[in-house]
N, C-alpha and C positions, 0 to 999 in steps of 0.2 A: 949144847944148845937146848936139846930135849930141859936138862934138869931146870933152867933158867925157867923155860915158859911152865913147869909145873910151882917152880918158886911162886912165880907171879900169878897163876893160875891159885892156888893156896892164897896168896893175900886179897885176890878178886872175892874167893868166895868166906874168908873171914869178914872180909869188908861188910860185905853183903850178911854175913850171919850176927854185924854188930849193928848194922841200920835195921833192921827187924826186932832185934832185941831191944835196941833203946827205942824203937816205935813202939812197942808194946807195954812200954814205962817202967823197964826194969835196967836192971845193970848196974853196976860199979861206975865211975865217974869215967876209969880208962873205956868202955864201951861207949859211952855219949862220946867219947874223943875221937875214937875209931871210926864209930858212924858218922860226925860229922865231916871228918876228913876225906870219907869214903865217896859221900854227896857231895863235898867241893870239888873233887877229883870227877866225880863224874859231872859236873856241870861246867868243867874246863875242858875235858872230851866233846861235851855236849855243843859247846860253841865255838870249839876249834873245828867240831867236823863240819856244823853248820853251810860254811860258804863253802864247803865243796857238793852240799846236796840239794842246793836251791833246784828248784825247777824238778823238781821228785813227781809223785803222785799228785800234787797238789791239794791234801787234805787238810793243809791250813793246823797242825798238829803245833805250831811254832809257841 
Protein backbone atom coordinates (compact mmCIF):
# COMPACT_ATOMS: atom_id res chain seq x y z
CA UNK A 1 0.00 0.00 0.00
CA UNK A 2 2.87 2.24 1.16
CA UNK A 3 4.77 1.72 -2.34
CA UNK A 4 1.45 2.62 -4.46
CA UNK A 5 0.75 6.02 -2.73
CA UNK A 6 4.62 6.86 -3.24
CA UNK A 7 4.02 5.70 -6.99
CA UNK A 8 1.37 8.32 -7.13
CA UNK A 9 2.96 10.63 -4.93
CA UNK A 10 6.12 10.56 -7.81
CA UNK A 11 3.66 11.32 -10.56
CA UNK A 12 1.81 14.29 -8.35
CA UNK A 13 5.04 15.94 -8.07
CA UNK A 14 6.47 15.25 -11.98
CA UNK A 15 3.16 16.60 -12.73
CA UNK A 16 3.67 19.39 -11.13
CA UNK A 17 7.61 19.70 -12.13
CA UNK A 18 6.11 19.64 -15.98
CA UNK A 19 3.36 22.43 -15.34
CA UNK A 20 6.21 24.86 -14.12
CA UNK A 21 8.63 23.92 -16.76
CA UNK A 22 6.31 24.46 -19.60
CA UNK A 23 4.90 27.68 -17.73
CA UNK A 24 8.30 29.00 -17.90
CA UNK A 25 8.44 28.26 -22.00
CA UNK A 26 10.71 25.67 -22.15
CA UNK A 27 10.45 21.92 -22.67
CA UNK A 28 10.32 19.23 -25.22
CA UNK A 29 6.70 18.68 -26.62
CA UNK A 30 6.29 15.46 -24.12
CA UNK A 31 6.42 18.20 -21.20
CA UNK A 32 3.61 20.69 -22.69
CA UNK A 33 1.84 16.91 -22.71
CA UNK A 34 2.52 16.19 -19.06
CA UNK A 35 1.65 19.72 -17.94
CA UNK A 36 -1.46 19.87 -19.72
CA UNK A 37 -2.70 16.57 -18.55
CA UNK A 38 -1.54 17.41 -15.11
CA UNK A 39 -3.99 20.70 -15.17
CA UNK A 40 -6.97 18.65 -16.66
CA UNK A 41 -6.57 16.26 -13.98
CA UNK A 42 -6.50 18.72 -11.68
CA UNK A 43 -9.39 20.68 -12.73
CA UNK A 44 -11.51 17.17 -12.63
CA UNK A 45 -10.47 16.99 -8.95
CA UNK A 46 -11.11 20.57 -8.80
CA UNK A 47 -15.05 20.13 -9.61
CA UNK A 48 -15.57 16.79 -8.42
CA UNK A 49 -14.71 18.03 -4.90
CA UNK A 50 -16.69 21.18 -5.57
CA UNK A 51 -20.15 20.11 -4.40
CA UNK A 52 -18.98 18.53 -1.47
CA UNK A 53 -17.49 21.92 -0.08
CA UNK A 54 -20.22 24.33 -0.86
CA UNK A 55 -21.07 26.35 2.13
CA UNK A 56 -17.00 26.59 3.16
CA UNK A 57 -15.56 29.85 4.52
CA UNK A 58 -17.53 31.65 1.98
CA UNK A 59 -14.66 33.49 0.28
CA UNK A 60 -16.33 33.44 -3.01
CA UNK A 61 -12.68 31.74 -4.40
CA UNK A 62 -15.16 29.82 -7.09
Amino acid sequence: MIAILLVVLALVLGGCVCVVWAARGGGPRWVRAVATLTLAAGNVVRSSAGGRRRGGNGSGDD
